[in-house]
Structure formats: C-alpha cells, structure tokens
C-alpha positions as CSV (number, residue, x, y, z in Angstrom):
1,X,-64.1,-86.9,34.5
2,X,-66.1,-85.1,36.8
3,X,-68.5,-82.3,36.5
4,X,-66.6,-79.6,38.1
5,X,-62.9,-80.9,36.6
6,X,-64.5,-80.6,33.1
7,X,-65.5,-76.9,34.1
8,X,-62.1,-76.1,35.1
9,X,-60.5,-77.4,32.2
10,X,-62.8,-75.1,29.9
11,X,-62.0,-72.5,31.8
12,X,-58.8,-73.1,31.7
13,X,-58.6,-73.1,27.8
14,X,-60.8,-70.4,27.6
15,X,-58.2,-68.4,29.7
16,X,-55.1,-69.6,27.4
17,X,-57.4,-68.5,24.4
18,X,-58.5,-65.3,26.1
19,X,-54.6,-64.2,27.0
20,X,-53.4,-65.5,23.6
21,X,-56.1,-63.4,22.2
22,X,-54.7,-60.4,24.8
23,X,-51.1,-61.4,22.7
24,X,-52.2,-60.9,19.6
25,X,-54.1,-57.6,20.2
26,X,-51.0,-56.2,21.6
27,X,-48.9,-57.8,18.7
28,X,-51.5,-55.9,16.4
29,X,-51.0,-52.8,18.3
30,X,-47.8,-52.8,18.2
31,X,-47.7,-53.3,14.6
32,X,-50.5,-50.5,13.8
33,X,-48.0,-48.6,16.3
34,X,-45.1,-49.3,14.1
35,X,-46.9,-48.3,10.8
36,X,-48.0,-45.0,12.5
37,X,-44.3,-44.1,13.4
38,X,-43.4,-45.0,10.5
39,X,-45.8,-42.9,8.8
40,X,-45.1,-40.0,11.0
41,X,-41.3,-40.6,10.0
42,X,-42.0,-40.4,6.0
43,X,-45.0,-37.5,7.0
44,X,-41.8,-35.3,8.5
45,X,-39.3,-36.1,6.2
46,X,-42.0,-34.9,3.5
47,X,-42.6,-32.0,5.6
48,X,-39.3,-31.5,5.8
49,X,-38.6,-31.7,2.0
50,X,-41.4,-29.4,1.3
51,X,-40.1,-27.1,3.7
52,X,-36.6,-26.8,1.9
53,X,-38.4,-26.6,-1.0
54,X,-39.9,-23.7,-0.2
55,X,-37.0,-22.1,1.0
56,X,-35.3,-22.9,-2.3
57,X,-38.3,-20.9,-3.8
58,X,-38.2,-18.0,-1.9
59,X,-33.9,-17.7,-2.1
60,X,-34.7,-18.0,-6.3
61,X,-37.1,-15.6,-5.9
62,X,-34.6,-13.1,-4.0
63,X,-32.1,-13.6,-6.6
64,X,-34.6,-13.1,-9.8
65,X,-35.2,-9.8,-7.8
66,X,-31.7,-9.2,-7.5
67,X,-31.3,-9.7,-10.7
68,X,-34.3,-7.8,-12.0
69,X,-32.3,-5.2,-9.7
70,X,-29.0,-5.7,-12.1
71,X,-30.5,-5.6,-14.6
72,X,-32.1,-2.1,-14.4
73,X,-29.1,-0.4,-12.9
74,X,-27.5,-1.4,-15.7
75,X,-30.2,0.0,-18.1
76,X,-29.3,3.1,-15.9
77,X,-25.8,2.9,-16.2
78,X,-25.8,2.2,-19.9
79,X,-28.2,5.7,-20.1
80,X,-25.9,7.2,-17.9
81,X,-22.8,6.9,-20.3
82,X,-24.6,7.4,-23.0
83,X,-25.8,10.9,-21.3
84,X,-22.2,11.4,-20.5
85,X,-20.6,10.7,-24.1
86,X,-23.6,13.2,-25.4
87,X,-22.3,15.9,-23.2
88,X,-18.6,15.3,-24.0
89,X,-19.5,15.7,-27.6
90,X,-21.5,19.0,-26.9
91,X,-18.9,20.3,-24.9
92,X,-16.5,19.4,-27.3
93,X,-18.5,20.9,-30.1
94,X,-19.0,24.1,-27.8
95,X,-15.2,24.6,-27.3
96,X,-15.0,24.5,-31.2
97,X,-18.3,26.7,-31.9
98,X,-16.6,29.0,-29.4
99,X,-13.2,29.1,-31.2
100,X,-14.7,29.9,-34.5
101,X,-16.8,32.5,-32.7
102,X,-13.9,33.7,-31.4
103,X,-11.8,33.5,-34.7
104,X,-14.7,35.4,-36.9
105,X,-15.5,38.0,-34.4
106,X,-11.8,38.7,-34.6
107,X,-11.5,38.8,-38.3
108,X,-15.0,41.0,-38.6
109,X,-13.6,43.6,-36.0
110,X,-10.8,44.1,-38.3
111,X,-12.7,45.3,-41.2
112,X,-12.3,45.8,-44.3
113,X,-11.1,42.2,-44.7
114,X,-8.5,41.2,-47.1
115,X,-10.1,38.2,-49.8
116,X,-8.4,35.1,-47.2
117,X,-10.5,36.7,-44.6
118,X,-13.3,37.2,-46.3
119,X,-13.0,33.4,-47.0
120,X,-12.2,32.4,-43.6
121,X,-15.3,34.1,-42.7
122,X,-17.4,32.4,-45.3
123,X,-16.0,29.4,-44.2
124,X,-16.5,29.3,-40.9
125,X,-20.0,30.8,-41.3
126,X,-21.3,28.0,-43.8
127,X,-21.3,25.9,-40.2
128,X,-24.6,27.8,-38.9
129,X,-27.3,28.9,-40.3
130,X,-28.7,32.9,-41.8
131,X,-32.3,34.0,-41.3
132,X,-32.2,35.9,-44.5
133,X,-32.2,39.2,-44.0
134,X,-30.0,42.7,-44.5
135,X,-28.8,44.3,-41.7
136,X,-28.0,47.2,-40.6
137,X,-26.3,48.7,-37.4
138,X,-28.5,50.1,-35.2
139,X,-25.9,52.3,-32.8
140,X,-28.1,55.6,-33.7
141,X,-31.4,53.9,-32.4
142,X,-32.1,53.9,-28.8
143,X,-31.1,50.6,-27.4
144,X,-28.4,49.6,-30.3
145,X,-29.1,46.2,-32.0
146,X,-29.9,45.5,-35.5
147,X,-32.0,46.9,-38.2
148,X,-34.1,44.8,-40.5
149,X,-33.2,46.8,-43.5
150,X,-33.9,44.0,-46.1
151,X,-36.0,40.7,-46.5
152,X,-35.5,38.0,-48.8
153,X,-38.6,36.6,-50.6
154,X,-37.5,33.7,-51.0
155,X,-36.2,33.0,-46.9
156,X,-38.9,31.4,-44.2
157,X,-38.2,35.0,-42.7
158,X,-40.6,36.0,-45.3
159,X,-43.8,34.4,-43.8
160,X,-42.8,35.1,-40.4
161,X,-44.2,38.5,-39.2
162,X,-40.7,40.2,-38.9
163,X,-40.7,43.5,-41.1
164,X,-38.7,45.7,-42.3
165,X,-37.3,48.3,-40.2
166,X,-37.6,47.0,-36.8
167,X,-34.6,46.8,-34.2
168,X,-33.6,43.3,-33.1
169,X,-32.6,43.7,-29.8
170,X,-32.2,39.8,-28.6
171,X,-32.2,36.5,-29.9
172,X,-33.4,33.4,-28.3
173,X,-32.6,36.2,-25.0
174,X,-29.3,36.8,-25.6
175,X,-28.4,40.6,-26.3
176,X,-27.6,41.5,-29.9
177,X,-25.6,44.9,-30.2
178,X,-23.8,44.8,-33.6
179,X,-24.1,43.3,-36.9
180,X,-21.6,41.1,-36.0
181,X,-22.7,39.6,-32.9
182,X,-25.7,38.3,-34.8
183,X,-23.3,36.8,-37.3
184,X,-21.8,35.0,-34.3
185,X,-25.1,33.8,-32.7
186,X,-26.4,32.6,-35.8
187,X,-23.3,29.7,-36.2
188,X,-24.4,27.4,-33.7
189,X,-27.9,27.7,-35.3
190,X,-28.9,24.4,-37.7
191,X,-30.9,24.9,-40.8
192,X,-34.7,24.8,-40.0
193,X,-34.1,26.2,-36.5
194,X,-37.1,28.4,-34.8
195,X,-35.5,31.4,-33.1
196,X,-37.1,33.8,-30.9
197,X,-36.0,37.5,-32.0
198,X,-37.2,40.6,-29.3
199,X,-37.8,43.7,-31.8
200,X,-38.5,46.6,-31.1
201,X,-41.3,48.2,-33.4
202,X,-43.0,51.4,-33.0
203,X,-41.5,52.2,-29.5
204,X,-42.6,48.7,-27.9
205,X,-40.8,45.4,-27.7
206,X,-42.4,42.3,-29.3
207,X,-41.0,38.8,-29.4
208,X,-41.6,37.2,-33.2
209,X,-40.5,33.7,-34.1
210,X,-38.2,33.3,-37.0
211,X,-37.2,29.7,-38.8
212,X,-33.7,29.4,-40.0
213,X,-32.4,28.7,-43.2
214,X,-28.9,27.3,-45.0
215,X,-26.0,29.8,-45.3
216,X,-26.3,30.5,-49.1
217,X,-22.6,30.5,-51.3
218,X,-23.8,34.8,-51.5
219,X,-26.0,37.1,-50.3
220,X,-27.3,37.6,-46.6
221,X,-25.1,38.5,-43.7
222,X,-26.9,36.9,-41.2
C-alpha cells in the first residue's frame, strides 16, 4: 500500500472514530438531558406537593381559628344565659319581695292588728333583716322620717356611730317617712348587710353606715 493510501485510510478511521465519538456525546447528552427533565418533573411534582401542603396548613389553621372563634362565643353565650337565668330569678324574687311589701304595708296601715296579722307580719318580716333599733315616728320633726329612740347593745347598730335621737331620713337613698316604710325597706335586706342611713343630727344631715342583723322571734321593729 502506498504512502498516501495508508494516510487516507487513517484518516478515514480516525473520522469514523471521531463521528462515533460525536454519537456518543450526543447519546450522553441526551441522557444527562433526560435525567434533568426528569428531575425537573419529580423537583415540580415535589414543589407541587409542598405547595398543597401548605395550603392544607393554612385552611387548618383557619379552621382552629374558627374554632378558637366557637369556642369563645360560646363561653359568651353560656355567660350570657347564665346572666339571663340570674336576672329571671331577681325579677322573680322582686315581684315576690314586692307582693309581701305590698301585703305588710297593707296590714301595718290597718293598725291595731288583730293576733293573725300580727303573725302575717312576723312572718313575712323574718325574710329581711332589722338594724336593731326602736323607732319612733318622726311627723312632728321637720322633714318627717324616723327617730332613733332606742339602741340595742347587743345589735352591730351599737358600734356604728348611729345615736339616739337622730332622724333617719333615707336609706341606702331612698326616702323613709314612716315607721313602716322602714319596715318595708328593711325586707329585701340579708343579714350582715351594710346600709347607708342619711340622719339628720343637730340641724345637719350626715350619712352613717349601719350593718344588718337577723330578724329576732321579739323585740325590734325594724
């Protein structure tokens, strides 16, 4: 074989080996191509997963709100009755107060009271509470009310800086004008109940306050 025949038959190999080379780089590529789309693939459908994820986070976390939101209102609403079942039994217990106020200051206005009265009276009066003193009507003093014309020793009236002789005038603001009406104030008072008497001593008015103390079986109007 010739020089220049041998030449062209190395180069011809070296051209096969050179394009086969070319084949197999591309073959790689493509393969390195593949594993990079693939990859890409699995990368978004992880992406994608996360994503939902987090949306599944952020809907649980509305509802615990919600919930959290529930959950107080019905704190609220459970206050809410309870506030409501309070106040029927108040109001229930006022309409009864007021029927026994109504029913006493009936009987006292028809004094002297027979004995079933009297115990009527006692009766209905054993439900409030006395603050251990003797009264008096006042009608001749200026201003009407009450006078203090006894104390019992034995009464948390006693350490309290009421005295005998003034005028009570008010209790706890409301006017008192007879004997009576203080009777009637006094029964929706509780044993050990602080109330606030207006008196009027030596010609000015002075606010003194006065615990209660349980009706005794004798003794004490109000």
């Amino acid at each position: 074989m010739e020089r220049g025949s041998a030449i062209r038959v190395i180069a011809s190999w070296f051209g096969l080996l050179a394009v086969a080379g070319m084949v197999l780089l591309a073959v790689s590529q493509q393969k390195t191509i593949s594993r990079l789309r693939d990859r890409e693939r699995r990368d978004a459908a992880e992406l994608e997963r996360l994503r939902a994820e987090t949306r599944d986070i952020l809907r649980l976390r509305a509802q615990e709100s919600e919930i959290a939101g529930l959950r107080e209102n019905t704190r609220d609403l459970l206050r809410l009755r309870s506030e409501v079942r309070h106040l029927r039994d108040q109001e229930q217990q006022s309409e009864v107060l007021q029927a026994a106020n109504t029913r006493l200051l009936e009987l006292i206005e028809t004094f002297p009271l027979s004995s079933n009265q009297e115990a009527v009276v006692a009766a209905v009066r054993k439900r409030g509470a006395v603050l251990g003193i003797y009264p008096r009507s006042a009608n001749d003093a200026p201003g009407g009310g009450v006078i203090v014309a006894g104390i019992d020793p034995n009464s948390p009236v006693a350490r309290s800086d009421l005295k005998v002789g003034d005028q009570i005038i008010r209790l706890d603001g409301r006017p008192i004008e007879t004997v009576a009406q203080l009777q009637i104030e006094m029964l929706d008072k509780k044993p050990g109940d602080i109330v606030r008497l207006d008196v009027v001593r030596n010609g000015a008015v002075i606010q003194i306050p006065v615990n209660t103390r349980a009706w005794p079986q004798q003794g004490f109007l109000p």
